[in-house]
Structure formats: structure tokens, C-alpha cells
C-alpha positions in Angstrom: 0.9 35.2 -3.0 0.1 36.4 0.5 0.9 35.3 3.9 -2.0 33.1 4.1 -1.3 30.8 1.1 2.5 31.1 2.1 1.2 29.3 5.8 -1.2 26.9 4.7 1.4 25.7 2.4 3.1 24.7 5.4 0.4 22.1 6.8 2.0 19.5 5.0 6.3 18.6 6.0 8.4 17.0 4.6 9.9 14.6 7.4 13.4 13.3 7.5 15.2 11.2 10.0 13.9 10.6 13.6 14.9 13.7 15.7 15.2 16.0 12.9 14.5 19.6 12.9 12.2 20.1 10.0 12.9 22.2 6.7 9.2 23.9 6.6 11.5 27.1 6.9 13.3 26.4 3.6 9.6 25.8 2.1 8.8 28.7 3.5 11.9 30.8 2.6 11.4 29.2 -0.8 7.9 30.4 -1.2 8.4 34.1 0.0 10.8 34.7 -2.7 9.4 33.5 -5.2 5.8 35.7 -4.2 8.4 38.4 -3.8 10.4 37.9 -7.2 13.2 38.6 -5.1 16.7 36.6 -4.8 17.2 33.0 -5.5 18.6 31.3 -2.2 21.5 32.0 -1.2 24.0 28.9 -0.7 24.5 29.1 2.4 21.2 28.2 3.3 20.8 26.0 0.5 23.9 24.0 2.3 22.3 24.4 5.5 22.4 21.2 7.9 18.8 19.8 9.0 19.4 20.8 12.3 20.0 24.5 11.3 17.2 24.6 8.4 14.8 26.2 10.5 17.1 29.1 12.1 19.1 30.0 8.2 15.4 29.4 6.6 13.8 32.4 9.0 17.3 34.2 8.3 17.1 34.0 4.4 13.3 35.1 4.1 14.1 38.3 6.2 17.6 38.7 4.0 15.1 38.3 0.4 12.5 40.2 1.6 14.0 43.0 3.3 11.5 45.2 1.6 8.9 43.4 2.6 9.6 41.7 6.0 6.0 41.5 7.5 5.7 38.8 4.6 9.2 37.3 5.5 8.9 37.2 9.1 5.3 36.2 8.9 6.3 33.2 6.7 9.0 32.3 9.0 7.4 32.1 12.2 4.7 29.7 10.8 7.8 28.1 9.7 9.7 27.5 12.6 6.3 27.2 14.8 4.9 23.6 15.9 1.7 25.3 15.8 -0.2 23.6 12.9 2.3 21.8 11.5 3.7 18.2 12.2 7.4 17.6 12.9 9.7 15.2 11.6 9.9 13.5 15.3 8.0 10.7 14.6 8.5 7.9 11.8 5.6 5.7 10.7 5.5 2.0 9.6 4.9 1.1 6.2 4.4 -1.9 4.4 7.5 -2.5 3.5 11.3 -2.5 5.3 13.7 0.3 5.0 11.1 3.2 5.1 12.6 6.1 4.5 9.9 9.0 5.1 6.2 9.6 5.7 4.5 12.9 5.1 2.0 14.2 7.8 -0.1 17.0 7.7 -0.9 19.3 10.5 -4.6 17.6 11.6 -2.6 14.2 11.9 -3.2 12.3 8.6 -0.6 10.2 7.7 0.4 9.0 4.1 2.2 5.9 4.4 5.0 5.5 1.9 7.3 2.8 1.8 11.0 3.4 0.6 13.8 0.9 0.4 17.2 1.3 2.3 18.8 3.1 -0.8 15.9 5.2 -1.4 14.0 4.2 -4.1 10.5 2.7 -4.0 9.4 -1.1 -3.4 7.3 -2.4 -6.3 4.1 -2.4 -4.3 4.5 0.7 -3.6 5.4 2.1 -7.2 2.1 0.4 -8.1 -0.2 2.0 -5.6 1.3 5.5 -6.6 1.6 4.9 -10.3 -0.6 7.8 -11.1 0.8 10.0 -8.8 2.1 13.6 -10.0 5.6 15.0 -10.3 6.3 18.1 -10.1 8.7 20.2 -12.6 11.1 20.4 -9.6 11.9 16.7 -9.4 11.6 16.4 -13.6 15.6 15.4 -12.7 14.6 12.9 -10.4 11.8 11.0 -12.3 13.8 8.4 -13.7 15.3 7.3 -10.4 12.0 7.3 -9.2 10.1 4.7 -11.7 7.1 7.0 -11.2 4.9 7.8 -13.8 4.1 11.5 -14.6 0.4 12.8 -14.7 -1.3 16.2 -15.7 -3.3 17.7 -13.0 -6.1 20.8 -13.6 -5.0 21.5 -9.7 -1.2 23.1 -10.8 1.6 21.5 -8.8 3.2 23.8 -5.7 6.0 21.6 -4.8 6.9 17.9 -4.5 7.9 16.3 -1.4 12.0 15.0 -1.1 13.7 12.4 0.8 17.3 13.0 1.4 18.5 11.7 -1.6 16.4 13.8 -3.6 13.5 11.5 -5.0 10.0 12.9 -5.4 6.9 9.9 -5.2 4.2 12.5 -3.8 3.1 16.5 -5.5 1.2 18.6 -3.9 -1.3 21.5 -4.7 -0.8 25.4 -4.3 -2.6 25.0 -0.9 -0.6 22.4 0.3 -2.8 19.6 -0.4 -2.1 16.1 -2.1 -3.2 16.0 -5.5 -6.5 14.0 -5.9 -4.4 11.5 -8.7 -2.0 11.0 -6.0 -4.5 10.3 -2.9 -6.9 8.5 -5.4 -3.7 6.2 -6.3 -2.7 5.3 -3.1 -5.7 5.0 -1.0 -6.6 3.1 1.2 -3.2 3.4 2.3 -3.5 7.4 2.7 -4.4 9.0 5.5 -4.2 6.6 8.9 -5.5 8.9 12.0 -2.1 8.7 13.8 -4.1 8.7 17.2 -6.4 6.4 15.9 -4.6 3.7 14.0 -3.4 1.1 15.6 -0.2 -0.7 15.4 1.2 -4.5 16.6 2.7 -4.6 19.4 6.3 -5.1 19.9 6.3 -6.1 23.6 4.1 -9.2 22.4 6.0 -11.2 19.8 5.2 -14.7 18.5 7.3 -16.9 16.5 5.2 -19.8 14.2 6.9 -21.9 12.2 8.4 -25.9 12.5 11.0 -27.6 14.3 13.2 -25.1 12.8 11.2 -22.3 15.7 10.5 -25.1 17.7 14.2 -26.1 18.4 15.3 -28.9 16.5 18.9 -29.1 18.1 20.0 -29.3 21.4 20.3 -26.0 22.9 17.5 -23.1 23.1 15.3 -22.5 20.2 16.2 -19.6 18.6 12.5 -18.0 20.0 14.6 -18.4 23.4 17.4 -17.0 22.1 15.5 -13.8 21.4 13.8 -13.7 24.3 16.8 -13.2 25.9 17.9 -10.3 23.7 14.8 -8.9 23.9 14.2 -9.4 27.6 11.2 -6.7 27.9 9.3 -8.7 25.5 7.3 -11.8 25.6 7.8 -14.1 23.2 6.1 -17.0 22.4 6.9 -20.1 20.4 4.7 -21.6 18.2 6.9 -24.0 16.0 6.0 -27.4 15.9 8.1 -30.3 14.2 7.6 -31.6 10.8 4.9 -29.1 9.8 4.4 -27.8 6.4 3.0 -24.2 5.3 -0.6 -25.1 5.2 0.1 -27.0 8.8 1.4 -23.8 10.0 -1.1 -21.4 8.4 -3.6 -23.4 10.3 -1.6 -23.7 13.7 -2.3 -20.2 14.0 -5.3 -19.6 13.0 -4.2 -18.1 9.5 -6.3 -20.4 7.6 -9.6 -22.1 8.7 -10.0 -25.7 8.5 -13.6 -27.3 8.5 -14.2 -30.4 7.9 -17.6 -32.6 6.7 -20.1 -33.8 8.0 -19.9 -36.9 10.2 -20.1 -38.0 13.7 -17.4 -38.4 16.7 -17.6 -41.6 18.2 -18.8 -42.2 22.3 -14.8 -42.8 22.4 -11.6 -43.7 19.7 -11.3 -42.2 16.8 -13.6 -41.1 14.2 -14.4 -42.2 10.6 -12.0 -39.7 8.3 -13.7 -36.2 7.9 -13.2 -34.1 4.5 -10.8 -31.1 5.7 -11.3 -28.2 3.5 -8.8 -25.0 4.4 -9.7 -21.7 3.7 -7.6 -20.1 2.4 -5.7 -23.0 1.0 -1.8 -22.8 1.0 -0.8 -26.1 0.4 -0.8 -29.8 1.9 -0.8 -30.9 5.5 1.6 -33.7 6.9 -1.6 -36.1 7.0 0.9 -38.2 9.5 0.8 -35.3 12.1 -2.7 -34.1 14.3 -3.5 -31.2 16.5 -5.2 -30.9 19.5 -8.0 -28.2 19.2 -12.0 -27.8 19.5 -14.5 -29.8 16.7 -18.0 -29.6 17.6 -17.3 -28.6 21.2 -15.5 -31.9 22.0 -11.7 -31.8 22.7 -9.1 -34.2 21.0 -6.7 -34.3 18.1 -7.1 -33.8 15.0 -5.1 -35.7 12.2 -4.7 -33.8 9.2 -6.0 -37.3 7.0 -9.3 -36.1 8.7 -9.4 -38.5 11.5 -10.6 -37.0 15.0 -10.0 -38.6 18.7 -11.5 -37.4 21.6 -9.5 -37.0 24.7 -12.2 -38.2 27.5 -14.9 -40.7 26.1 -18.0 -39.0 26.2 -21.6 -38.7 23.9 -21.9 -39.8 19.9 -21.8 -36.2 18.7 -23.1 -35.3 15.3 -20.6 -32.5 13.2 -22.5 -30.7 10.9 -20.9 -30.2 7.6 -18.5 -27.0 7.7 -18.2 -27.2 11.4 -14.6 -25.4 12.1 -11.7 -27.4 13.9 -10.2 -24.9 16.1 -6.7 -25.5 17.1 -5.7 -25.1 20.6 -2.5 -23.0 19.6 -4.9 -20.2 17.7 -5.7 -18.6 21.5 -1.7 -18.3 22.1 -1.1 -16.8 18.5 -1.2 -12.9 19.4 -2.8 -11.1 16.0 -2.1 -7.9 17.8 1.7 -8.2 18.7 4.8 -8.6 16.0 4.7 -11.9 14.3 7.7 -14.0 13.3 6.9 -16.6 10.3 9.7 -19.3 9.2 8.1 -21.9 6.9 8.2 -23.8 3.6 11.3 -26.3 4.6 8.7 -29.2 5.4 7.1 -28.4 2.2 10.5 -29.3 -0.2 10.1 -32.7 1.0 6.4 -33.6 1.1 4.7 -30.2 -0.3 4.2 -31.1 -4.0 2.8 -29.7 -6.1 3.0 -26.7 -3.5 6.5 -26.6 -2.8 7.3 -23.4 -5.0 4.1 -21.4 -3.5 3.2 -22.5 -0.3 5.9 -19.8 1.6 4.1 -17.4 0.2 0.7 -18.3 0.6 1.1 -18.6 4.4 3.0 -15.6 4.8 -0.3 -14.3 2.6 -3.0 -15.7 5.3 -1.0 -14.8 8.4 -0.6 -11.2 6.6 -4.5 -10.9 6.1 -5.2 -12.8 9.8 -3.3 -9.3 11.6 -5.1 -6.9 9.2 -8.4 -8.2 10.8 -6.8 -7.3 14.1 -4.5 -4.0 13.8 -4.5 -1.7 11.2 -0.2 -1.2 10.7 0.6 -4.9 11.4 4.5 -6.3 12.1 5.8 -9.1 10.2 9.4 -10.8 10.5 9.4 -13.2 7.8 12.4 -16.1 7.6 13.3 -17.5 4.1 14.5 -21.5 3.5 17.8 -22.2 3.3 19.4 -25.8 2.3 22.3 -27.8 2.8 21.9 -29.8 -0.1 22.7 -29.1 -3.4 19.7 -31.0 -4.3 17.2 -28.5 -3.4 19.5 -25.4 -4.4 16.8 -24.7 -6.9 13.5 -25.1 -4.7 14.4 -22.6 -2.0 15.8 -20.0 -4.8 12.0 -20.2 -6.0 10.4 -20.8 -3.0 12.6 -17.8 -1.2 11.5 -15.7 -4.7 7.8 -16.3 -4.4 8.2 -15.4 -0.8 9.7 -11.9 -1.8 7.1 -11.2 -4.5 4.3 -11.6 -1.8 6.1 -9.7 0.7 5.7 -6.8 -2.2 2.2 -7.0 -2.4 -0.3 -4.6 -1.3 -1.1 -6.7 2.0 -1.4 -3.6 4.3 1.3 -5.7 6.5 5.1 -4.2 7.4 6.6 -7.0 6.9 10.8 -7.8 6.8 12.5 -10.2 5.1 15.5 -12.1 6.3 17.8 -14.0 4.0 19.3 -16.7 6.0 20.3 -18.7 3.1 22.1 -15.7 2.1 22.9 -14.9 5.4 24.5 -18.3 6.8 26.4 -19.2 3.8 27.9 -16.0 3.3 29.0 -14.6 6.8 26.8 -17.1 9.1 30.6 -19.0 10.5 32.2 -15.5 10.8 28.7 -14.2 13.0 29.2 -17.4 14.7 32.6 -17.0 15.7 33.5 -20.2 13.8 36.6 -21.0 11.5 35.5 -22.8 8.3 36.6 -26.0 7.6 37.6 -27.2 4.2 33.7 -28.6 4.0 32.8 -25.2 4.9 34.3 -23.8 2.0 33.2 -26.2 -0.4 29.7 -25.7 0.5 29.8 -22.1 0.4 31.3 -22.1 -2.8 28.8 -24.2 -3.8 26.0 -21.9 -2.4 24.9 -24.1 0.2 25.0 -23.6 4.1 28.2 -24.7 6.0 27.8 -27.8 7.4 30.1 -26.1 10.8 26.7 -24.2 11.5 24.6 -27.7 11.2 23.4 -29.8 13.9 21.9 -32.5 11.9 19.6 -32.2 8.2 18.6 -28.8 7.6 18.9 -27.8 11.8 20.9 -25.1 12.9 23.4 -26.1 15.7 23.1 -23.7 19.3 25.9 -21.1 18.1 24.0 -20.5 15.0 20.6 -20.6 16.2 21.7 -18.1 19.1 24.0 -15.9 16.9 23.3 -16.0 13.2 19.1 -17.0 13.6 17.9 -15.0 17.0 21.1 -12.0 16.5 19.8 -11.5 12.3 16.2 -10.9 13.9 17.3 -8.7 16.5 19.3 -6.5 14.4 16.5 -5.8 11.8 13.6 -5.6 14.9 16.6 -2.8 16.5 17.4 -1.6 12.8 13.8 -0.7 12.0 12.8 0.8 15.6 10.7 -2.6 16.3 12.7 -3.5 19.3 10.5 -2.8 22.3 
């Protein structure tokens, strides 16, 4: 092998942390003796920190390859050069939390892999690289993994690590993904880091029902954030008493046209058919929405029936003719977007109650891809404080968590805070539980100390259990502007 192959080999890194000194010199090293067939690393450098890989990497090429050290030197130069290759300095989002790594090559393509905070691989992202190719050196590893192994006609040069020694991705002899791998996980492969675009976390908007909207005295827990986040606009959305589908249209998510029909000179109009595409579930037919239909301002009732806000001329509303909410122009598609639904939809959602979560959080996910190409998602599962519908949010919450999974192209986080308040939501809160308190937490349920009134937080929990759980994973995943 000469000093070419040994360099281009080098085009690809293998990232680790933010800040890291990369370990292209240990590739490098790794390479030269093995072209050389001279010593196997020594353990020193094969204990080597990350911040000293590069310096004992140049150092153990020129130790193997004393003979030869135009090769060894060569090789380590490239090595420790930010010439043509790309650093570790820089993490990319993924499309699901925890990422752990993603490999760049040196003209700025990005393969986006997602890895969960212990390492291993989400489900969605086991699928897209289920053909993807291990290499011999991660054999060990394959199991922990849940990767399937392929033959490749390219040969296999060496497989890319994270830190606790897993290998999802194998590259060619030049340094190249194999074509099983790239085939597997594209479209996701290969975002122009320059070029790619990404939502915004100075711009965040919160959607969802009373439960964003406030329902307790004291701030809304949209407030509350704002306050953490104080370099960050943030804009509430949540209206009371809405269900998924309500939501999914608030925003803009999912399109509601309606039939064809008239709006009268003034009052309100015979019922118009609504049709929502996509469809997530029911709307509160008691509740409207002021928006747009046929170019005439009013509201909107979700049982069809329009009123216009200033009497004016009959005006005929061809059939399909969108309803646009007013809320859709305050929705930011291009900024980080908070979603909390599916309470509304335990009450008055059947036969939607189990999917509808999901199938919001599945049009709001597609409604960003339209506008960015890495999109931001927060995403807030139901929580009860009734025994009675224990067993609707544990499937609601578990629907939610399959879709969040999917191949959506969204990053998107999910929050617990069933899980959350019953299990250290008094202690976040600074409040000492009650003998209620621990009956309902035995009992799986939220404590009634962090309850204003039916499923509403009270102030200290919307402020530190709510608005503090999304600013620690927004801060924990490098989303905090």
C-alpha cells in the first residue's frame, strides 16, 4: 500500500465528542503498519487519550516504520493535517435523540446516523442501515449492534467506531462508504453541511391545548421557557379543549377543506363537509377558529358551520376550497417546534384516542420537512391523574414513541412527563409528598401536590417539572440557542 491509498483513506473520520481531537492518526498509524508488515501497536498508543491520538499516532508510525519513515511521516502528517479531512468539531442532528456520532468526509458530506444515549442504534435507524456492511474488525461488536452483515465485491478497509466500540457503517480500501451501506441509508446520506439547512433554535413554537396554553393560574409553561431561554422567541400556540386533529390543523399540519356551499351576506352559514388531509383524528365540533375561507374572514366551527366577522357579499365556496387558520402564519416551520397533544383526545377522541398522538406528531413532522431539511421537534407525551385512563395514555404515549422511530427525516425528542412527574416531578418541584402523593405514585398516577385542577399542572410544576424537563433536553442535546 503506498502513501496515496494510506491518505485518501483518511478523507473519511471517525468523529467523537464535540471538541475532540480526532484519531485519523491511529487510522493512519494503523494502516502504515499493516502496508509495512511491521509491529502491532504498541499499548501505549492503543491507550492513548482522544486528545493525544493525533501526537502518539504520528509518534507510533515513525516508531513501526523506522525503516521506512518517508511512508510513516507521510501518513502522519496527512493524519494530523486539517487539510482534506473533517474534524470531529462539529456534531450533526439526526433523527433521533441521544446522537452519538456522524461521519464526514473531507468535501463536506454528511452521513447522518442516529445513536441512542447508551450507544446502540434507534429502530429507524437499524432499518435504514439493515444492509449495511461490517467489517471483520467489529465481528465482536455485531451483536450489540443488531446490524445485519452483508458481502461486498468492494473488500472492507475498516469500520467506523463510536466510543463504546459499535460499528453501523464499513468502508472501502479508498476510504469510501460501501454502495450496500449508502444504498441502505439514503436519502439520509450525504446532507451538503453548507447547504442543508436546519430549524432554528432562536425561533421556537409551542402547539398544543390548554395544557401549552396555560390552564392554571400562573405562566404557561411556554412562558416559563421563555424565560429560561431568554435569547429565544417563543411562541404559544395552545389553545383550550383542542384535540390532535384540532391541533394538527391549528398549525397548519393538516389541511382542512371543506364543500361546496355558500357564506351568507351575514350569520352563519349552512354546515360545510370538512375533510382534513392528512386525517389524525376528530375535531371538538363545539370549538371554531378564526381563519380565511374563500377570502372572507370569520370562524370556523369544526361541525362545518362558518360566520363571517363583518357582514358583507353572498359568497359562493367552491368545493375543496381550503379554510386557513389564522394561527398557521404564527406557526414557524423553520424554527424548533414543541408539540403536547392527545389529552383532549382520551375524552372525546374515539375511536382515535390510541392513534391520534401520533398522527399529529406525524403531520407536524412532514409540515417542517417541506420547510428545512434537519427539522427540531420537542415532543410531550400524556400523562393522567386517573387511574381510569392509566391504560389510554400507556398506548397513546406507545404509539407516540413508535412514530417518533419512524423514518420522518425529523429530530425529534421525546419527553416522558407521566414518567417524569410521578416519579421525581414533587422532588423537581421542591414539594414534600403528601400521603395522596404517595398513593398515587404508587399507583402510577401523577401526584395530585403538582395538580392545579383535572389533568392541569399547578405554577411550580408547570415552571419546574414542564418548562425545566424541556430546557434540560434543548441544553442536553446542544438545541439551546
Amino acid at each position: 500500500m503506498n502513501v496515496d491509498q494510506i491518505i485518501d483513506k483518511k478523507t473519511v473520520a471517525i468523529p467523537g465528542a464535540m471538541g475532540d481531537v480526532t484519531v485519523q492518526a491511529r487510522v493512519a498509524r494503523d494502516e502504515a503498519v499493516t502496508a509495512a508488515g511491521k509491529a502491532d501497536m504498541s499499548a501505549s498508543a492503543a491507550g492513548a487519550s482522544a486528545s493525544q491520538a493525533g501526537v502518539n499516532g504520528r509518534q507510533a508510525a515513525i516508531d513501526a516504520l523506522a525503516s521506512d519513515p518517508t511512508v510513516a511521516q507521510a501518513a502522519a502528517q496527512r493524519a494530523l493535517s486539517d487539510q482534506d479531512l473533517t474534524r470531529s468539531t462539529w456534531a450533526p442532528d439526526t433523527g433521533a435523540p441521544g446522537m452519538s456520532f456522524g461521519v464526514s468526509d473531507s468535501s463536506g458530506r454528511v452521513g447522518w446516523l442516529a445513536m441512542d444515549d447508551a450507544g446502540g442504534i434507534p429502530d429507524h435507524s437499524r432499518r435504514m442501515i439493515s444492509q449495511a456492511v461490517i467489517s471483520d474488525v467489529a465481528d465482536a461488536t455485531a451483536a450489540s449492534t443488531g446490524v445485519s452483515k452483508a458481502e461486498s465485491p468492494d473488500g472492507i478497509s475498516f469500520a467506523v467506531l463510536d466510543r463504546t466500540g459499535r460499528s453501523p457503517l464499513a468502508f472501502d480500501a479508498s476510504g469510501r462508504l460501501l454502495p450496500a451501506c449508502a444504498a441502505a441509508i439514503a436519502p439520509s446520506l450525504y446532507r451538503p453541511i453548507m447547504t442543508a439547512t436546519r430549524s432554528r433554535t432562536d425561533r421556537i413554537t409551542c402547539a398544543g391545548d390548554s395544557l401549552t396554553e396555560g390552564g392554571s393560574p400562573g405562566p404557561s409553561y411556554p412562558a416559563r421557557l421563555a424565560d429560561m431561554i431568554p435569547t429565544a422567541t417563543v411562541t404559544n400556540l395552545g389553545q383550550s379543549a383542542r384535540m390532535s386533529q384540532d391541533i394538527a390543523t391549528h398549525v397548519g399540519a393538516s389541511i382542512a377543506t371543506v364543500s361546496a356551499g355558500v357564506i351568507p351576506e351575514s350569520g352563519p352559514s349552512d354546515a360545510f363537509t370538512i375533510t382534513d388531509t392528512p386525517h389524525v383524528g376528530k375535531h371538538n365540533t363545539s370549538l371554531g377558529e378564526s381563519g380565511l375561507l374563500a377570502g372572507v374572514h370569520g370562524i370556523m366551527r369544526y361541525d362545518g358551520v362558518f360566520t363571517r366577522e363583518v357582514d358583507g357579499d353572498q359568497t359562493s365556496v367552491p368545493d375543496g376550497t381550503r379554510f386557513l387558520p389564522d394561527a398557521v402564519a404564527q406557526a414557524d416551520a423553520e424554527g424548533l417546534f414543541i408539540l403536547w397533544a392527545g389529552q383532549n383526545d382520551l375524552a372525546w377522541g374515539y375511536p382515535y384516542v390510541d392513534t391520534a398522538p401520533a398522527d399529529c406528531f406525524r403531520a407536524v413532522a412532514a409540515m417542517l420537512k417541506a420547510s428545512v431539511d434537519m427539522p427540531r421537534m420537542i415532543v410531550l407525551g400524556v400523562h393522567t391523574v386517573g387511574l381510569n385512563y392509566l391504560g389510554d395514555i400507556q398506548r397513546q404515549n406507545t404509539n407516540l414513541k413508535a412514530a417518533i422511530r419512524e423514518d420522518t427525516g425529523v429530530a425529534a425528542i421525546y419527553i416522558d412527563i407521566h414518567s417524569i412527574a410521578v416519579t421525581k416531578g414533587l422532588a423537581m418541584a421542591g414539594i414534600t409528598p403528601t400521603d395522596a402523593d404517595k398513593q398515587a405514585m404508587a399507583s402510577n398516577i401523577v401526584p395530585p401536590s403538582l395538580i392545579d385542577n383535572g389533568p392541569h399542572f399547578n405554577d411550580a410544576a408547570k415552571h419546574l417539572v414542564i418548562a425545566a424537563s424541556v430546557e434540560h433536553m434543548l441544553a442536553l442535546h446542544d438545541w439551546k440557542h
